[in-house]
N, C-alpha and C positions, 0 to 999 in steps of 0.2 A: 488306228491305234496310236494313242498317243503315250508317248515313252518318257518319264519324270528322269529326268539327268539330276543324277546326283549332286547336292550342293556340294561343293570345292571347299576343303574348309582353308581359312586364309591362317597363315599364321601370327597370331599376338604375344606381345608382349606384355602382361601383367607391370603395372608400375607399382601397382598401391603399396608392398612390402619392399619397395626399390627403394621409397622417401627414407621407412625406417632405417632401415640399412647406411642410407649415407649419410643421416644423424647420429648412429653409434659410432660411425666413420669420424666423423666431425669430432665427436667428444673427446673420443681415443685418443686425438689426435692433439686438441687440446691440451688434456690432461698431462699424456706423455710431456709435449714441448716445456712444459712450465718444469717439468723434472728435471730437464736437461740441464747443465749449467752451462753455457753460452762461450764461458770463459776461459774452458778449459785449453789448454795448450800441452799438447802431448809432444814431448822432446826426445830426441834421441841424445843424451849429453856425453862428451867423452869421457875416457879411462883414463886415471894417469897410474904409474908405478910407482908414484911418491910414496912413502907414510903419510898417512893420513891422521891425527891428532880424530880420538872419538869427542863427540861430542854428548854430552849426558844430561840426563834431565837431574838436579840435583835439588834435594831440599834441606833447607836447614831450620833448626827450629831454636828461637831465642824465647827465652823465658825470664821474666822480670816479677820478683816477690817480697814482698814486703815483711821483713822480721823486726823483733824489736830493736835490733842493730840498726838496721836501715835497709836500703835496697843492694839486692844480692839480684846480679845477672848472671843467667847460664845460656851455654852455646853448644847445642845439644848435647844437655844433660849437666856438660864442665863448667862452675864456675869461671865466672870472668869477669874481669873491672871493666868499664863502661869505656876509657877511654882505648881497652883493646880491642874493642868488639869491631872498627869499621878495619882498623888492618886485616886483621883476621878472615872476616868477610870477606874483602877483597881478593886476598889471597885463596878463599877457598874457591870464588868464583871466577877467577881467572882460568880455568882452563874449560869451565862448560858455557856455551849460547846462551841458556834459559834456566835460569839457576830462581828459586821461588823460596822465602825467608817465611815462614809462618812465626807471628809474635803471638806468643800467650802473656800475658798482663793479668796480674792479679785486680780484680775488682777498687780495692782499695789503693792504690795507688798513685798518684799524681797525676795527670795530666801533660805536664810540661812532660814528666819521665817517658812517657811512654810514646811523645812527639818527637823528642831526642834521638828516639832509635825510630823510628818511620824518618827522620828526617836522616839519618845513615844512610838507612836504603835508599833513598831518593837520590842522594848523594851519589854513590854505589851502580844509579840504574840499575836494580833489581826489582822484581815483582815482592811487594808485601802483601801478607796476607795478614786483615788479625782475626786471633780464633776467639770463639763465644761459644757459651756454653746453652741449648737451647732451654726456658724457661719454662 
């Protein structure tokens, strides 16, 4: 009598879902990296007990119009003669960092006028802004 011995099954490994898998691996991982910023530097910085002066974000808005007077400047909202405008300024941004001047300029106005006061700010080191109105 001859006796059939069971075949042994060997154990496999399947790869074919294995490539997938470490190409989703790959991407993730990709993808992630480029998110990361490289640059970051996390500090632990110390306390003092000083006073500390706030620092604020501050905007101020000049405005230049043309009447049949002649040119009338305002420094949010106040009237103001041209040659007060950069003390004034000065003074208001002396106690914040990042102080941003938005100029509004009447259409009709000079050109030199309105280089006058961007040439203040420049002066000043301040951020100018000028506003337009969309068309």
């Amino acid at each position: 009598m001859i006796i059939k011995r069971k075949r042994e099954m060997q154990p496999e490994v399947y790869t074919a879902s294995l490539n997938d898998i470490m190409f989703f691996l790959l991407l993730f991982f990709l993808i992630v990296s480029t998110l990361v910023n490289p640059s970051v530097i996390q500090l632990v910085l110390p306390k003092a007990t000083a006073n500390v002066q706030k620092m604020s974000k501050q905007t101020i808005n000049i405005s230049i119009k043309e009447d049949p007077e002649g040119l009338r400047y305002y420094l949010n909202d106040l009237p103001i003669a041209l040659p007060h405008i950069q003390p004034t300024i000065q003074q208001m941004v002396a106690n914040t960092s990042d102080a941003t001047v938005i100029l509004r300029a009447d259409r009709t106005i000079q050109l030199q006028d309105l280089v006058s006061v961007l040439d203040i700010g420049h002066q000043l080191h301040v951020k100018m802004i000028l506003a337009t109105q969309k068309e």
